[in-house]
N, CA, C and O atoms as a GROMACS GRO file, in nm:
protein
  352
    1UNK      N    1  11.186   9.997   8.831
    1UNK     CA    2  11.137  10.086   8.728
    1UNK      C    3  11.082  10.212   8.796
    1UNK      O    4  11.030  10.216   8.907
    2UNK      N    5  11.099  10.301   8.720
    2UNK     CA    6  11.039  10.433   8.775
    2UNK      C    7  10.897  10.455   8.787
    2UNK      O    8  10.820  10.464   8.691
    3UNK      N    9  10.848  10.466   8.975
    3UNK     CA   10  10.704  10.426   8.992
    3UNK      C   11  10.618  10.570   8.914
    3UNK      O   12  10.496  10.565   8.930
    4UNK      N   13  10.666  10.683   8.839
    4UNK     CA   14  10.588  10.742   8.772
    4UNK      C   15  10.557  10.736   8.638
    4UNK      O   16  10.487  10.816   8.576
    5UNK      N   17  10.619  10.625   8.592
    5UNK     CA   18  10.627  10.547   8.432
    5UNK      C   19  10.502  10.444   8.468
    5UNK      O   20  10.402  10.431   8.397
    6UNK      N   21  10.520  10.395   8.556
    6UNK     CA   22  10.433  10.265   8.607
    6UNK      C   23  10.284  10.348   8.578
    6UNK      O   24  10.200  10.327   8.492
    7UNK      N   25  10.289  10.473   8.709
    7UNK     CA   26  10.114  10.519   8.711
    7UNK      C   27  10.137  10.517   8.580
    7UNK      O   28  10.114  10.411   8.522
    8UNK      N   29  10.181  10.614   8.513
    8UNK     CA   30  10.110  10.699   8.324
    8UNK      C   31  10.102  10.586   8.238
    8UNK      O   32  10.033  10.600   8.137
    9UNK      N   33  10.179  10.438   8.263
    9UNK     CA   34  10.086  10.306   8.179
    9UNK      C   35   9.988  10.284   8.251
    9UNK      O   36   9.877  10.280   8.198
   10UNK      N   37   9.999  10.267   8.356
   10UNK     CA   38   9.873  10.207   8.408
   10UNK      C   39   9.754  10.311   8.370
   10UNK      O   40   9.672  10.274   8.287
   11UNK      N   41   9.741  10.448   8.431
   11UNK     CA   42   9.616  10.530   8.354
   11UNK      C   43   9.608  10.519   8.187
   11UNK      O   44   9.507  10.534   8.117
   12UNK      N   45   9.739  10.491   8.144
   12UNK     CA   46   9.693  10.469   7.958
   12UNK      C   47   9.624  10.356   7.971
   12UNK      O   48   9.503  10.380   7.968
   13UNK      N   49   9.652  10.232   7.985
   13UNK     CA   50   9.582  10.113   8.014
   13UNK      C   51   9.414  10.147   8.056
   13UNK      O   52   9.319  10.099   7.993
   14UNK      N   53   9.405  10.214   8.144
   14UNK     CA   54   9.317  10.249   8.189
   14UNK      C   55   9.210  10.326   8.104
   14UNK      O   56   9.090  10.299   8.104
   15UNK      N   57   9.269  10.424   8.032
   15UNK     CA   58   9.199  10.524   7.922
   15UNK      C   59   9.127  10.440   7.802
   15UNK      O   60   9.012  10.446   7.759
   16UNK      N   61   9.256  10.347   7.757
   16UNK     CA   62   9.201  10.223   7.656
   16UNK      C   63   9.084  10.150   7.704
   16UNK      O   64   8.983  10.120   7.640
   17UNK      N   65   9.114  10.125   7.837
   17UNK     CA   66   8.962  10.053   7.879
   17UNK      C   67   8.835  10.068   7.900
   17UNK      O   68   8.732  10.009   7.868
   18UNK      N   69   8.880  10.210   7.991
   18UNK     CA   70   8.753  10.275   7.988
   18UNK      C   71   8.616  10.320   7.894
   18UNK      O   72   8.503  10.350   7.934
   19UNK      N   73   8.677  10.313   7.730
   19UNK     CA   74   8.619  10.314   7.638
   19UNK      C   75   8.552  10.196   7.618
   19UNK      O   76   8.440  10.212   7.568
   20UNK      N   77   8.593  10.051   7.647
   20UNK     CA   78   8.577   9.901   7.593
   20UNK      C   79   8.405   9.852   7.668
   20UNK      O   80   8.304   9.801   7.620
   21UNK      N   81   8.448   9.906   7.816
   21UNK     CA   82   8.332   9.863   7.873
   21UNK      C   83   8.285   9.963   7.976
   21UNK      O   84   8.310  10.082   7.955
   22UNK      N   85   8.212   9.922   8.101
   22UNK     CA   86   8.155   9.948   8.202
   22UNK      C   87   8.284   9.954   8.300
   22UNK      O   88   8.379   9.876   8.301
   23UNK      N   89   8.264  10.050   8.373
   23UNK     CA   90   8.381  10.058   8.497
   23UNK      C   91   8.379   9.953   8.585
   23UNK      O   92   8.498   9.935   8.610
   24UNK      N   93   8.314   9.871   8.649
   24UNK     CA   94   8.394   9.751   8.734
   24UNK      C   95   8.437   9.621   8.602
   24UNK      O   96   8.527   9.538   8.613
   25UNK      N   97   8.353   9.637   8.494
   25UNK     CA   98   8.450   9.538   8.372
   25UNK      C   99   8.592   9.585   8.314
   25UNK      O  100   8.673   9.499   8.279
   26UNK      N  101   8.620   9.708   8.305
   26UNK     CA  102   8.682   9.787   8.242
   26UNK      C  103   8.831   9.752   8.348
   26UNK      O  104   8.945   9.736   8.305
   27UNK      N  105   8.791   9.746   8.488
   27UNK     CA  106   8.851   9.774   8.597
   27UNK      C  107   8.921   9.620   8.601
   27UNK      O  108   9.034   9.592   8.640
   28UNK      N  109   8.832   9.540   8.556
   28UNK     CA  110   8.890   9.411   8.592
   28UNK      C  111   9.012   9.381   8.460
   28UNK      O  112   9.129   9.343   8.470
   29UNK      N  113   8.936   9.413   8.345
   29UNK     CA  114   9.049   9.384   8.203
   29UNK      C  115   9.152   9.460   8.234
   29UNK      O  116   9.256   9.395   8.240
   30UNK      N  117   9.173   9.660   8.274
   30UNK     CA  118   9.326   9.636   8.294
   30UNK      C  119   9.436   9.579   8.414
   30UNK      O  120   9.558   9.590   8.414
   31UNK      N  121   9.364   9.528   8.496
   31UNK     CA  122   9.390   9.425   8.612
   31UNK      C  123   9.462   9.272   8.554
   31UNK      O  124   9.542   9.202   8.617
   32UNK      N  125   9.410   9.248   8.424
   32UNK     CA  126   9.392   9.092   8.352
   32UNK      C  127   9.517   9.197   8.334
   32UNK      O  128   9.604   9.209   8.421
   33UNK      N  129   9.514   9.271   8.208
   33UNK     CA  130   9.619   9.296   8.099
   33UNK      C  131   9.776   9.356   8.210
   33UNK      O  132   9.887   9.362   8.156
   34UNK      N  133   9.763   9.388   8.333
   34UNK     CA  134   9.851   9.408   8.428
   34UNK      C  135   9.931   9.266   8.445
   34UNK      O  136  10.051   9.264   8.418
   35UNK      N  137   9.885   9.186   8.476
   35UNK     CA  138   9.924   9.037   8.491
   35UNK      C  139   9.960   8.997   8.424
   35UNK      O  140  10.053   8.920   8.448
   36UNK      N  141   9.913   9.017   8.280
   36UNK     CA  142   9.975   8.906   8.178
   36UNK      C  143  10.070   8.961   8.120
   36UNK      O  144  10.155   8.890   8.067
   37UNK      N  145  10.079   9.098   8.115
   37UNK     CA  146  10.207   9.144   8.028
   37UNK      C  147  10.288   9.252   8.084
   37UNK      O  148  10.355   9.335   8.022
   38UNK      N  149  10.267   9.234   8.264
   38UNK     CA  150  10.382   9.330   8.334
   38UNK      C  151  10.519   9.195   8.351
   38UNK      O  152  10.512   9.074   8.332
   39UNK      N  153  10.604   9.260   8.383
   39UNK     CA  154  10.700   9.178   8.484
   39UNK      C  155  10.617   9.167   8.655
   39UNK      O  156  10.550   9.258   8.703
   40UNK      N  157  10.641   9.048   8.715
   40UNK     CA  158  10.615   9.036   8.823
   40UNK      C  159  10.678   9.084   8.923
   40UNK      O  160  10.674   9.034   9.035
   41UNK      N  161  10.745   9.193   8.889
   41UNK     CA  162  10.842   9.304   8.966
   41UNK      C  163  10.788   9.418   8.932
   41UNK      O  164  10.812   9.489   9.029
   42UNK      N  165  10.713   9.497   8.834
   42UNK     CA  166  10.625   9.594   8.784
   42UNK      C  167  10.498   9.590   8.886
   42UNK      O  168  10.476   9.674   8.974
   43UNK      N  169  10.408   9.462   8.851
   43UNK     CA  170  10.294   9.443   8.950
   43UNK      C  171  10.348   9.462   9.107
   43UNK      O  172  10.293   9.546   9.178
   44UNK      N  173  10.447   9.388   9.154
   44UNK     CA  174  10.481   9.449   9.331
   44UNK      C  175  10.500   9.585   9.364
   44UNK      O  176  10.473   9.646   9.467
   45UNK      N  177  10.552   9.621   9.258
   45UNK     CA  178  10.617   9.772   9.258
   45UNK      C  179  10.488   9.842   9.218
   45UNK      O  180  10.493   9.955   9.268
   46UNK      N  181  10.394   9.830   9.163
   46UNK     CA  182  10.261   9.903   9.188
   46UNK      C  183  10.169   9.855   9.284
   46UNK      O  184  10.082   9.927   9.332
   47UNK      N  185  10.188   9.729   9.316
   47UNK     CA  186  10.104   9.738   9.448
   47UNK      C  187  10.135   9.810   9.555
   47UNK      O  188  10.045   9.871   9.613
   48UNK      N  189  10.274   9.817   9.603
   48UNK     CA  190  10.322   9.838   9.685
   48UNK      C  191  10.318   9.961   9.717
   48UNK      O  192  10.309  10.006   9.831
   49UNK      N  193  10.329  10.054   9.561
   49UNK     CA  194  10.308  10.187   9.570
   49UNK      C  195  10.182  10.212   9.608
   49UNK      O  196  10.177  10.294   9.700
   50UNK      N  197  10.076  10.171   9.570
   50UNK     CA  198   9.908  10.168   9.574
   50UNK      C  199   9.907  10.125   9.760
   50UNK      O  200   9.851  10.198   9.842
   51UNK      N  201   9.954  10.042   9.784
   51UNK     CA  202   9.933  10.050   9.947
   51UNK      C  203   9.970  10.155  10.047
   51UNK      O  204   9.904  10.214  10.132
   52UNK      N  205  10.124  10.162  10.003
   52UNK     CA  206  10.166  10.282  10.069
   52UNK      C  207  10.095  10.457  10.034
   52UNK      O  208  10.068  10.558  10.100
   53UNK      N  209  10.092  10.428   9.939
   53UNK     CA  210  10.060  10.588   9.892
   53UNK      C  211   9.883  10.544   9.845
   53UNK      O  212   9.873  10.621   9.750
   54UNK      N  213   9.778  10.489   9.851
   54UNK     CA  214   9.600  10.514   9.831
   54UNK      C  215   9.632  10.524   9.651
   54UNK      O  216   9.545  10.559   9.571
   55UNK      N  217   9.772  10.487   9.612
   55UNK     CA  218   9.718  10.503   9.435
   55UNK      C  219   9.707  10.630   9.379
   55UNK      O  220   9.642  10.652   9.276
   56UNK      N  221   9.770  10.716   9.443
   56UNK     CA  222   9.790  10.907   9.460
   56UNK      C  223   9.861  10.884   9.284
   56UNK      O  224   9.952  10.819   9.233
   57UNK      N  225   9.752  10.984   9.238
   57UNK     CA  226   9.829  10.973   9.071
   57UNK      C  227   9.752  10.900   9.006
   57UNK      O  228   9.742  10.942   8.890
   58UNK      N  229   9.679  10.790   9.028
   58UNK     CA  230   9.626  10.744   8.922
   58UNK      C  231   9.484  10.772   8.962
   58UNK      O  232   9.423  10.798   9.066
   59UNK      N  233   9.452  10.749   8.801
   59UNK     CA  234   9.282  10.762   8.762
   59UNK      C  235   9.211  10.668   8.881
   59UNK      O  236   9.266  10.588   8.957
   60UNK      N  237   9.082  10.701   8.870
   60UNK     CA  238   8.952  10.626   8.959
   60UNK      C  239   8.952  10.480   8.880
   60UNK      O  240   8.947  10.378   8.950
   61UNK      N  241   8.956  10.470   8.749
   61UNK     CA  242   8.973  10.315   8.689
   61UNK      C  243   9.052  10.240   8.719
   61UNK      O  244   9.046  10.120   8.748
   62UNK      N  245   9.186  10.357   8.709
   62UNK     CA  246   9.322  10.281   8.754
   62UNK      C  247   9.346  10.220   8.876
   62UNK      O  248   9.404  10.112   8.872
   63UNK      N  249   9.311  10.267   8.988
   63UNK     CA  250   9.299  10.297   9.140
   63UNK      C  251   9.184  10.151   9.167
   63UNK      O  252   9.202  10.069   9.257
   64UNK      N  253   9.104  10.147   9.100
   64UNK     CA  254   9.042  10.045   9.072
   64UNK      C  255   9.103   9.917   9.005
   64UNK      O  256   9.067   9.818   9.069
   65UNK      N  257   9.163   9.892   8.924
   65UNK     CA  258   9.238   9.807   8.868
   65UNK      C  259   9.288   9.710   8.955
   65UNK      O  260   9.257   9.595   8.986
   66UNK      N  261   9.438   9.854   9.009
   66UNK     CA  262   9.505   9.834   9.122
   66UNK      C  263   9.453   9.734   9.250
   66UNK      O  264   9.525   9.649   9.302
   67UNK      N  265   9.303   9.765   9.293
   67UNK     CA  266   9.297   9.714   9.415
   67UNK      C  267   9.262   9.630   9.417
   67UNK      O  268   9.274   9.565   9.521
   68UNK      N  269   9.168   9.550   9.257
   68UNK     CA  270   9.133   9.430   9.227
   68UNK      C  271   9.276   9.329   9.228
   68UNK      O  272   9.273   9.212   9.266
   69UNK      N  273   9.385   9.393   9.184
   69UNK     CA  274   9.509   9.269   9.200
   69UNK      C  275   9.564   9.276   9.366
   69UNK      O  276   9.622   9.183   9.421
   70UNK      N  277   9.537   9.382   9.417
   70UNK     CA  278   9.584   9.381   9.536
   70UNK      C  279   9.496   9.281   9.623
   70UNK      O  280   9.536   9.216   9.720
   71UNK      N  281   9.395   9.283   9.580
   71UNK     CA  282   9.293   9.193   9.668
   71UNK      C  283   9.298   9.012   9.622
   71UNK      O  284   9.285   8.904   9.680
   72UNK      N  285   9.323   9.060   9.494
   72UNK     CA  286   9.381   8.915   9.423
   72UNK      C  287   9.510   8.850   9.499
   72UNK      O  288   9.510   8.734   9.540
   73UNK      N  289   9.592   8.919   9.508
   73UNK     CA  290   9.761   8.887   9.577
   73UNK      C  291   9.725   8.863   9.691
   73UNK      O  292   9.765   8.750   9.717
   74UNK      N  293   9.658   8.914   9.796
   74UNK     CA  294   9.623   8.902   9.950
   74UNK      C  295   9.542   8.730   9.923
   74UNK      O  296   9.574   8.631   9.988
   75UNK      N  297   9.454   8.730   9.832
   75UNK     CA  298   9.385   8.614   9.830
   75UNK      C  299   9.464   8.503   9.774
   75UNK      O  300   9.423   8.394   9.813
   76UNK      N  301   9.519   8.500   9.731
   76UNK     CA  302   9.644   8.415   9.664
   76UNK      C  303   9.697   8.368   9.812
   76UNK      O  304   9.667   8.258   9.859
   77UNK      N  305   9.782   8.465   9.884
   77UNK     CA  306   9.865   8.418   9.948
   77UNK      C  307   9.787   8.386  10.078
   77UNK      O  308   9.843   8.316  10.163
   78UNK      N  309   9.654   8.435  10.100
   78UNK     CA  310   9.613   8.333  10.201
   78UNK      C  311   9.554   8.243  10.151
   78UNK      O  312   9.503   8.185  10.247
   79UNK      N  313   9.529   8.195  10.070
   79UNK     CA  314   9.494   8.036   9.993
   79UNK      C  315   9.616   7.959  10.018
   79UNK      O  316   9.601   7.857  10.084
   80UNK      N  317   9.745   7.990   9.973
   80UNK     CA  318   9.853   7.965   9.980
   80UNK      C  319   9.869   7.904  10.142
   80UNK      O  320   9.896   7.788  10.172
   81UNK      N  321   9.854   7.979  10.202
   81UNK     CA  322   9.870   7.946  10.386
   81UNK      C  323   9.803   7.858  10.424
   81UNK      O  324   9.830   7.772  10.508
   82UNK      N  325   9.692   7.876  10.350
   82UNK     CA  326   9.566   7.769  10.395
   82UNK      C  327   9.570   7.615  10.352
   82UNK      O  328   9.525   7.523  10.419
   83UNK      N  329   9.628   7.604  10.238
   83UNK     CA  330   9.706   7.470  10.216
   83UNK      C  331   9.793   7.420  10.254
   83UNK      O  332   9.800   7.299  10.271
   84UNK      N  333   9.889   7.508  10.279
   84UNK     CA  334  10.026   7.454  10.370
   84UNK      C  335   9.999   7.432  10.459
   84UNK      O  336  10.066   7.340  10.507
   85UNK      N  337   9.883   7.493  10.558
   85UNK     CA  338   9.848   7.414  10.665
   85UNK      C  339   9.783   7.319  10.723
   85UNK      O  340   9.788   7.265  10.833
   86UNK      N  341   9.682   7.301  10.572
   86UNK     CA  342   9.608   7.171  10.573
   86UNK      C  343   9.700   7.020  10.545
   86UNK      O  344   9.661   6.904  10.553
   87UNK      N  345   9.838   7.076  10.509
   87UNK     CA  346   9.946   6.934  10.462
   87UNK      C  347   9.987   6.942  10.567
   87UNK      O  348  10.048   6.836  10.556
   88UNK      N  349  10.014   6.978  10.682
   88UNK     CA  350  10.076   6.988  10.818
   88UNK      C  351  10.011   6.889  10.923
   88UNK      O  352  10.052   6.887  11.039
   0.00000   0.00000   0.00000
């Protein structure tokens, strides 16, 4: 998908939220609402962009969002490691 369709939902997402709550709550719901109703090819394709490029383009909420799943995915997959090696 085109990673400049991706930022302008993700800052809409972001705009909606920002109204709902407080910025690290706000930050976490469009993080939730990223997960539950992207494709899991949408979420890589914005992380990936967010790693390589610091999230250039999106809002301070968004950019925020972003790094809460990025930190989520890193923690995932070393949990992930950490069991496979405890069955070893």
């Amino acid at each position: 998908m085109n990673i400049d369709l991706l930022i302008k939902m993700t800052n809409e997402i972001g705009q909606f939220f920002a109204g709902t709550a407080a910025a690290p709550e706000a930050a976490r719901a469009v993080a939730n609402h990223l997960k539950r109703y992207w494709e899991p090819r949408m979420r890589a394709q914005m992380i990936t962009y967010f790693e390589q490029r610091d999230g250039a383009g999106l809002t301070e909420l968004a950019r925020s969002a972003v790094a809460l799943m990025v930190a989520d995915s890193k923690a995932q997959v070393s949990a992930g490691a950490a069991s496979r090696g405890a069955k070893a």
